[in-house]
ZAMARGU-4260 file (C-alpha; in steps of 0.2 Angstrom, whole numbers, plus 5000, padded with zeros to 4 digits):
<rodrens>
0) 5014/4911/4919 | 4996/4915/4915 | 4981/4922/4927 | 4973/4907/4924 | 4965/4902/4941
5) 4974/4887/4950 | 4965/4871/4950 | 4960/4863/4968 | 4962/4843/4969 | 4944/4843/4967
10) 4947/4849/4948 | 4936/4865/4952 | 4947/4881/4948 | 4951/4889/4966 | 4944/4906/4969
15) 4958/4921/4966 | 4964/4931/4982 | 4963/4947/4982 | 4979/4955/4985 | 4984/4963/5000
20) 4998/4977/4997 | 5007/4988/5009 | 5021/4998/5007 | 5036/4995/5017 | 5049/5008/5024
25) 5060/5011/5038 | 5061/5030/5046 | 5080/5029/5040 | 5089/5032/5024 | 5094/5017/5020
30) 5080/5000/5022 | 5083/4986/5012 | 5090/4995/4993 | 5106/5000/5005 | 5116/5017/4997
35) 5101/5022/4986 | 5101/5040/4995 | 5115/5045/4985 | 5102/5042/4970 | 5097/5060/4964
40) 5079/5054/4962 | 5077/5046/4981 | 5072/5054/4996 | 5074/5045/5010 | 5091/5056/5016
45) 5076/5068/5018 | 5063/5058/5028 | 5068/5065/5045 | 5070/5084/5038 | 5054/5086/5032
50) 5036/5082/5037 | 5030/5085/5018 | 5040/5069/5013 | 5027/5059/5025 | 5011/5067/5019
55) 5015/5069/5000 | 5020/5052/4999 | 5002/5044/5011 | 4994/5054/4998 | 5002/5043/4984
60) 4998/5028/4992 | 4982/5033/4994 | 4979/5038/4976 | 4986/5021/4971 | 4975/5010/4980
65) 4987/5003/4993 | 4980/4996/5008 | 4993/5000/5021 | 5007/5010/5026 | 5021/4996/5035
70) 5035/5004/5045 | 5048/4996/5053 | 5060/5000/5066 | 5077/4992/5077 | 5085/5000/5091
75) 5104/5002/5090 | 5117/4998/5076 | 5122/4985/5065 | 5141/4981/5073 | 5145/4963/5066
80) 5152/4964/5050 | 5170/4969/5050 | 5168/4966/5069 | 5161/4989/5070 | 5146/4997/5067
85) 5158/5008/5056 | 5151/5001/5039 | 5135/5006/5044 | 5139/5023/5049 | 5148/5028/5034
90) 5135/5017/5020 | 5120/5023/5031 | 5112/5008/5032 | 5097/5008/5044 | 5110/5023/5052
95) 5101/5034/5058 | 5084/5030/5065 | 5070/5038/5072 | 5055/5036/5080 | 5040/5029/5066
100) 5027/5031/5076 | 5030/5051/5076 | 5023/5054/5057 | 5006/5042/5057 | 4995/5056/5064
105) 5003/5068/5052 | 4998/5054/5035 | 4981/5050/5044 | 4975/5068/5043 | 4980/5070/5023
110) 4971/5052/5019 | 4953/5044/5023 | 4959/5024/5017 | 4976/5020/5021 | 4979/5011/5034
115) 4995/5011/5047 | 5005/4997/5054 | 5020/5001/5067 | 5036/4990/5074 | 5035/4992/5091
120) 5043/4976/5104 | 5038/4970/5117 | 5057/4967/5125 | 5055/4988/5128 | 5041/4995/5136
125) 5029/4992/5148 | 5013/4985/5141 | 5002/4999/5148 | 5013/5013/5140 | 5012/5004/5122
130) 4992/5000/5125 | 4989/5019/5129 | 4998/5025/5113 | 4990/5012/5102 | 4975/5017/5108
135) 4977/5034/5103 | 4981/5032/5085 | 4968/5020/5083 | 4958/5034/5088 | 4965/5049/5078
140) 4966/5035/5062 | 4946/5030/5065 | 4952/5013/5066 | 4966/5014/5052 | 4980/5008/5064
145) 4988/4991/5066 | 5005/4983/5078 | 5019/4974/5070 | 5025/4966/5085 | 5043/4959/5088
150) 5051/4954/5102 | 5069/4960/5097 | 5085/4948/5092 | 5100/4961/5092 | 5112/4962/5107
155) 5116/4982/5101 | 5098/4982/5104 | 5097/4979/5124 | 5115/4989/5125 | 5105/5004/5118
160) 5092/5002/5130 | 5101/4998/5145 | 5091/4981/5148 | 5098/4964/5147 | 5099/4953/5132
165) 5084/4940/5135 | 5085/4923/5125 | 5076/4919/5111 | 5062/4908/5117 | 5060/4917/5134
170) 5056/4933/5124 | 5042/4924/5115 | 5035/4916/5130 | 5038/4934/5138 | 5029/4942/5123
175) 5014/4930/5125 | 5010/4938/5143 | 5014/4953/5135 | 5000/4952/5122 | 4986/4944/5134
180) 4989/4958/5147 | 4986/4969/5134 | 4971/4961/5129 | 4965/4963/5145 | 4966/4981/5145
185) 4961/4984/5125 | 4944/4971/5127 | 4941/4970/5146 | 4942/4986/5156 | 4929/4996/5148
190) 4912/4991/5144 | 4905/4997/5127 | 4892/5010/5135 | 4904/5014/5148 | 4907/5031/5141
195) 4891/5041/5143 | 4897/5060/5139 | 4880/5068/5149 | 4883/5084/5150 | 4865/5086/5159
200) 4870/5074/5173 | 4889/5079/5172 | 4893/5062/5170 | 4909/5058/5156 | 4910/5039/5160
205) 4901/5026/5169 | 4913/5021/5184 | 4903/5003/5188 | 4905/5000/5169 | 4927/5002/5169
210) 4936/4985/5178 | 4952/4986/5186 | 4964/4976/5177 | 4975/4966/5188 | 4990/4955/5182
215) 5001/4947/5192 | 5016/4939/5184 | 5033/4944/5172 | 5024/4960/5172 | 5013/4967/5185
220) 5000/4978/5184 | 4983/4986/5193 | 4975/4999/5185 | 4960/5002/5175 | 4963/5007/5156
225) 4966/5024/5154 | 4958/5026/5137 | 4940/5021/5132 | 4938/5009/5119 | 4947/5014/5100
230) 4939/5008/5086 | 4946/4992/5084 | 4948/4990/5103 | 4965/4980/5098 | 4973/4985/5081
235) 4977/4974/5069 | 4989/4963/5075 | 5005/4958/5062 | 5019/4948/5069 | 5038/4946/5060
240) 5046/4929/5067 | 5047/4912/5058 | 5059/4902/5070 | 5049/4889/5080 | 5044/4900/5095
245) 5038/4916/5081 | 5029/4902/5073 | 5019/4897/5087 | 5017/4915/5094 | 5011/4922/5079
250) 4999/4908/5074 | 4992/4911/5091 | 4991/4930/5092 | 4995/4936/5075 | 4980/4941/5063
255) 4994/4945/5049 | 5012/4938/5047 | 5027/4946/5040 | 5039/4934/5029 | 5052/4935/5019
260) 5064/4924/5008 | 5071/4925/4991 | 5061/4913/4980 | 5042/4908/4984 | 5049/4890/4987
265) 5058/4896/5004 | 5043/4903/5010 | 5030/4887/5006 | 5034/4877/5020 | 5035/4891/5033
270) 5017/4895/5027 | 5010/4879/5027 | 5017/4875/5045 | 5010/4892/5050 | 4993/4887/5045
275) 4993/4871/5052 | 4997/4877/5069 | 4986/4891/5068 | 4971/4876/5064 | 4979/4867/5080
280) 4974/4883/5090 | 4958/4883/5086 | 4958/4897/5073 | 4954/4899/5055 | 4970/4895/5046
285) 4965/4906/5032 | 4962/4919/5044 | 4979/4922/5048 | 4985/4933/5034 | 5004/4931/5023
290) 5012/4947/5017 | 5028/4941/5009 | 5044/4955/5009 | 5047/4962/4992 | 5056/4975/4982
295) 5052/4975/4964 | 5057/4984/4950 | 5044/4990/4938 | 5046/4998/4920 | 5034/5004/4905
300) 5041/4988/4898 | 5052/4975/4900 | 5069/4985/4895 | 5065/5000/4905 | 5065/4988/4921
305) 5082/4987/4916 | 5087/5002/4914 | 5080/5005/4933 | 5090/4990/4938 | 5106/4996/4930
310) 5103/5013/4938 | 5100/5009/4954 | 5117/4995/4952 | 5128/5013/4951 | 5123/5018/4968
315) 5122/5001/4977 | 5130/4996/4995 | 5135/4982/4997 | 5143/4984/5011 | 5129/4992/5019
320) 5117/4976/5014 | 5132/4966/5023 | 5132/4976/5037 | 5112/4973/5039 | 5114/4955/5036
325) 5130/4952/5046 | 5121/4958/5060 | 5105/4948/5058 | 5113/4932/5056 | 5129/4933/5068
330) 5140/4929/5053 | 5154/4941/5047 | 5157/4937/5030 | 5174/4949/5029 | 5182/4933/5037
335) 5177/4921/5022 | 5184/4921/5003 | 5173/4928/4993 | 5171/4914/4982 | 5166/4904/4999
340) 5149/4897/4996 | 5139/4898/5014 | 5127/4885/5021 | 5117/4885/5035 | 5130/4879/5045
345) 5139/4893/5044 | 5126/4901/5054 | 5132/4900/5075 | 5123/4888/5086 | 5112/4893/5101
350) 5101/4908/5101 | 5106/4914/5080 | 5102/4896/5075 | 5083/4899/5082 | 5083/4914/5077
355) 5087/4913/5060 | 5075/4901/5053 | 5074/4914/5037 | 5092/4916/5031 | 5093/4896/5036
360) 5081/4892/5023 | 5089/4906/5011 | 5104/4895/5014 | 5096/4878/5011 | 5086/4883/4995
365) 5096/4879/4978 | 5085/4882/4961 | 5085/4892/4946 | 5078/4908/4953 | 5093/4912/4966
370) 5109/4910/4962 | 5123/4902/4975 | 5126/4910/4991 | 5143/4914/4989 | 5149/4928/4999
375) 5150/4939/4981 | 5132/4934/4977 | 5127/4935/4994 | 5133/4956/4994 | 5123/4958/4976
380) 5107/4952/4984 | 5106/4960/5000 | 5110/4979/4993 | 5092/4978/4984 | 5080/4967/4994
385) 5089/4962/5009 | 5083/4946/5013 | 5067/4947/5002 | 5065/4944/4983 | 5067/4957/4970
390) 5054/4951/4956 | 5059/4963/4939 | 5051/4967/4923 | 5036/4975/4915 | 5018/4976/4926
395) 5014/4959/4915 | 5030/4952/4920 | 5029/4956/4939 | 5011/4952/4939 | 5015/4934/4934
400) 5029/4932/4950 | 5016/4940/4961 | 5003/4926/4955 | 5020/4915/4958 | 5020/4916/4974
405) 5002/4915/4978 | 5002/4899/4968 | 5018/4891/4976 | 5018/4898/4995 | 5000/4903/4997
410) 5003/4921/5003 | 4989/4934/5004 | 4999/4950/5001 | 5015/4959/4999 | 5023/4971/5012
415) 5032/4980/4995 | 5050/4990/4999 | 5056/5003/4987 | 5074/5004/4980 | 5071/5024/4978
420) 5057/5034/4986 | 5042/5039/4982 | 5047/5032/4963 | 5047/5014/4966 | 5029/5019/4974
425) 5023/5028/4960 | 5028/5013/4948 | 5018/5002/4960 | 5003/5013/4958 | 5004/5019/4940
430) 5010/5003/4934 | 5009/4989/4942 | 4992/4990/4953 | 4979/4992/4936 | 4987/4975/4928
435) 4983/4967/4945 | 4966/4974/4945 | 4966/4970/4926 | 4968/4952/4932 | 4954/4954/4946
440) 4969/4950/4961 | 4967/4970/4968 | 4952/4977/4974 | 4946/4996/4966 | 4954/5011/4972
445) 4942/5021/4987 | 4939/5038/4984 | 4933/5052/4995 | 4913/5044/4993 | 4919/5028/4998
450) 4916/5022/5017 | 4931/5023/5029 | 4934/5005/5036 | 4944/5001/5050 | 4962/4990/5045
455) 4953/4973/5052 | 4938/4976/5040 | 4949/4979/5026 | 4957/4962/5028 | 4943/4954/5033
460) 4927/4964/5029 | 4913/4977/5032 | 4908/4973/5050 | 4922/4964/5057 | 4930/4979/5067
465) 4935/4970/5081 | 4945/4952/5087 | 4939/4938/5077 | 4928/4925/5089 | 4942/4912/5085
470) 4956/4923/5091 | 4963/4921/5106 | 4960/4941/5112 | 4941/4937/5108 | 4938/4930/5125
475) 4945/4946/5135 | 4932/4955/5129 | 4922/4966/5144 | 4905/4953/5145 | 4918/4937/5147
480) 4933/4941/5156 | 4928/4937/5174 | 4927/4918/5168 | 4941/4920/5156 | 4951/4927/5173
485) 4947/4913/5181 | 4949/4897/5171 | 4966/4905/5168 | 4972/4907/5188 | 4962/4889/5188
490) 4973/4881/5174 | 4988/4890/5181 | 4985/4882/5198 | 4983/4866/5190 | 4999/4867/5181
495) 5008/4872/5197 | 4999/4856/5208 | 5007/4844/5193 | 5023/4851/5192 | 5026/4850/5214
500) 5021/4833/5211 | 5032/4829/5198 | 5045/4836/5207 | 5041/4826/5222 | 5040/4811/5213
505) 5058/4814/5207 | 5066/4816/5221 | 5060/4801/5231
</rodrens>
């Protein structure tokens, strides 16, 4: 493929996007190129030793002009293939895990660009605890800080926790609460002069100017915000989740969605439907932001990609990447032939089957760039890229599969994982990055002189620090949420009116 623009219907050459790239890891030895920490050149068996492998490498992807840092995280292990969690004990995959969140204030203070985004769910913790410490990293980053919010699918998961298992839908109807109490806190308890710092009067803050947040539902809570406004008042809000109930939760709250699948094809229709529902909601569908998961393999040329393939082969898991995807889908493969050739109805009905939108259409796609899903194939893919696409070649090469999927499935960036750490980083940076800019898809790398922008202006530019006036959050804000308040309990007692009736009607 060349760089040519794509043409619109109209016959006039569309405008290209510029890219949006964060890295993707996990605080784990093993994310999604499982067994590579017995690779001499990877470091991630050394990520929770050592601090300096946190800054060293904020500085690299600062100096390569990455937008964001993207960390993920899970509670509990992976215990669904081979009916144990011993497979991912022994091949280390996502075992052990620690605490993201712990290392951001550590790569803020070595950096002035890069921006931060953390999985944190909404299943366990109260909203006011997760408010307060969002709140203070949007303050110690000077706006550099955004949420990956989840909801949390794994069973191990609420055994870890000591909480019960909540289904899937309830947990994103749970999660929408979740979001618009802490809208209430982030945009509607302090004013913007509220904090006044006099040290001639003695007065720190303003007390008429700081509301009492009161919420009265799943959750309850009465307080005022304990932390006066960050930067970005609410960071910048990503969302992983494409079954129907992620889809509409995230074209509600989310300002960035995370996808994966491995072909541009398999993500299309997911896009497309993620757009038209955040139009329905009143928002800007372009607003809503597409990072598609990928873990590419980048060479000088086209024959030293392979050479990286073929080395990173020798310390693949495949077990480990079965152990990941066994446990995401509900499926234990050890039971099937390995010739078996899996469908989407292998996948188990109820709450896996509306979870697993992603490895459904996995499942469903056949074409030229994925080969069949037999359980063999199926433990080659996963042990480099998980569920995501693993585009290889030279930066030309790669180049044209990024512009691939832009063309195809209309995303807006790329959460990028690494098979070895920091070198697959560095080959983003050294090699790949300046074909992108070359191509004019990657904006200039910021250097000390350059202005710090929050994470919400970098996506959507210079100014726009805060919620978007078509975003759902907007209307918590301090000036506007006594009548937000009240239309809400007004709407509610409406609802509640119609549904007695109903019920009445039904029983006479």
């Amino acid at each position: 493929m060349t760089s040519t623009e794509p043409i619109a219907p109209n016959g006039v050459p569309k405008p290209k996007k510029q890219l949006l790239l964060n890295a993707f890891d996990m605080f784990t030895p093993s994310h999604l190129a499982f067994g590579q920490w017995r690779n001499p050149t990877d470091q991630s068996k050394d990520k929770r030793r050592d601090l300096g492998y946190w800054t060293e490498l904020a500085k690299t992807l600062e100096k390569g002009g990455f937008l964001g840092y993207f960390l993920a995280d899970t509670f509990g292990p992976y215990d669904v293939y081979k009916g144990s969690s011993e497979p991912a004990f022994r091949t280390g995959a996502q075992w052990p895990m620690a605490d993201p969140v712990i290392p951001i204030s550590a790569m803020a203070s070595v950096t002035r660009h890069l921006n931060f985004a953390v999985t944190t769910s909404t299943s366990y913790e109260q909203p006011y605890v997760v408010a307060k410490r969002f709140s203070t990293l949007d303050h110690l980053t000077g706006g550099r800080f955004g949420w990956n919010i989840v909801t949390s699918w794994k069973p191990a998961a609420s055994k870890a926790v000591g909480l019960p298992y909540v289904d899937h839908d309830t947990r994103y109807e749970n999660a929408d609460e979740y979001l618009r109490i802490l809208y209430k806190l982030w945009e509607g308890s302090w004013a913007d002069d509220a904090l006044i710092e006099d040290r001639e009067k003695g007065i720190y803050a303003d007390p008429s100017k700081i509301r009492t947040i009161n919420h009265d539902g799943r959750f309850t809570l009465s307080a005022p915000f304990i932390l006066d406004p960050s930067p970005q008042r609410t960071p910048l809000l990503f969302q992983a989740g494409t079954s129907a109930a992620g889809i509409k939760f995230g074209s509600t709250h989310a300002e960035a969605i995370f996808v994966a699948g491995l072909s541009p094809h398999v993500v299309a229709p997911r896009v497309k439907e993620i757009r038209a529902q955040a139009a329905a909601a009143g928002r800007d569908p372009q607003s809503v932001k597409i990072f598609a998961m990928v873990t590419p393999i980048i060479g000088i040329d086209e024959a030293d990609a392979e050479r990286k393939h073929e080395e990173a082969l020798k310390y693949a898991s495949e077990e480990g990447g079965l152990a990941q995807w066994c446990a995401a889908t509900g499926v234990d493969v050890s039971k099937l032939d390995l010739d078996y050739l899996l469908t989407e109805k292998d996948l188990p009905a109820g709450q896996w089957q509306k979870l697993q939108q992603t490895t459904a259409y996995n499942l469903q796609y056949s074409g030229d760039d994925v080969p069949p899903l037999t359980v063999r194939n199926l433990g080659k893919l996963v042990a480099i890229g998980g569920t995501g696409a693993m585009p290889k070649g030279s930066p030309s090469q790669v180049a044209d599969i990024f512009e691939q999927w832009v063309d195809i499935a209309d995303v807006d960036g790329f959460n990028i994982a690494y098979v070895v750490t920091p070198g697959s980083f560095e080959d983003v940076a050294n090699l790949l990055a300046p074909e992108l800019r070359r191509r004019g898809l990657l904006e200039d790398i910021k250097g000390d002189g350059d202005e710090v922008l929050t994470y919400r202006e970098r996506v959507y530019g210079k100014g726009v620090k805060r919620l978007r006036d078509d975003h759902p959050g907007h209307k918590y804000k301090y000036e506007t949420y006594e009548k937000t308040v009240a239309d809400e309990e007004e709407a509610a007692a409406k609802k509640k009116k119609k549904e007695k009736e109903e019920a009445g009607s039904v029983q006479a």
